[in-house]
C-alpha positions in Angstrom: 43.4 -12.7 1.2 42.9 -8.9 0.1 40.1 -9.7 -1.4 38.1 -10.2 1.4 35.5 -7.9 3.3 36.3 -6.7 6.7 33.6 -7.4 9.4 33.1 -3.3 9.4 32.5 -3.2 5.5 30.0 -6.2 5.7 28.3 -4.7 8.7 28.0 -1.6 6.6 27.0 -3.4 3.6 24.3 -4.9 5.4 22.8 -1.4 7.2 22.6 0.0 3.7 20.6 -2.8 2.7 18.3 -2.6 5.7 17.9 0.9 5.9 16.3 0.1 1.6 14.2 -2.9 3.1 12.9 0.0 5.2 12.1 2.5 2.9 10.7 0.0 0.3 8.8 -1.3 2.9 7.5 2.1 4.0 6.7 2.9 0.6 4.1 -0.2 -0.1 3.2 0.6 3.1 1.5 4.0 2.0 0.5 3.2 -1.3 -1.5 -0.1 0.4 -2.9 2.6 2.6 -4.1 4.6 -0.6 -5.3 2.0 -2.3 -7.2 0.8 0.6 -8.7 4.5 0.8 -9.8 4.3 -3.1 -11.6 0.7 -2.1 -13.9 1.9 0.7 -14.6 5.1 -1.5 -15.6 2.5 -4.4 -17.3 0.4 -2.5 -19.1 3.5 -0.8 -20.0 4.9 -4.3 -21.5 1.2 -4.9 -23.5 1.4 -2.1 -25.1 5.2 -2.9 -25.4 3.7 -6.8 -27.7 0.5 -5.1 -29.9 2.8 -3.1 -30.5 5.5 -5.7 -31.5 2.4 -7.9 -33.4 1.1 -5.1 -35.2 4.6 -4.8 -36.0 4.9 -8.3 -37.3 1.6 -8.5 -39.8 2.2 -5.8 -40.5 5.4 -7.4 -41.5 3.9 -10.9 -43.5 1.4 -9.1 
């Protein structure tokens, strides 16, 4: 049976492989963060584009 894992190896296995869960995790994380920054901005930049159509139109009426 040398073939086999010790306890200690699989324990370590498994910490490495947690501590990339982590950092993957951390990473979509942010970038869900950014992305949820470049929404409101685009939805903001809707929102100024309706009024100054909305303006206009009253102005032209």
């Amino acid at each position: 049976m040398g073939g086999e894992k010790s306890i200690e190896e699989k324990i370590a296995a498994l910490e490495k492989e947690q501590l990339s869960i982590k950092k993957y995790l951390k990473e979509n994380i942010k970038s869900n963060e950014e992305l949820i920054e470049i929404i409101k901005t685009f939805c903001n930049d809707i929102k100024e584009s309706e009024t100054v159509n909305t303006d206009v139109a009253k102005l032209l009426s």
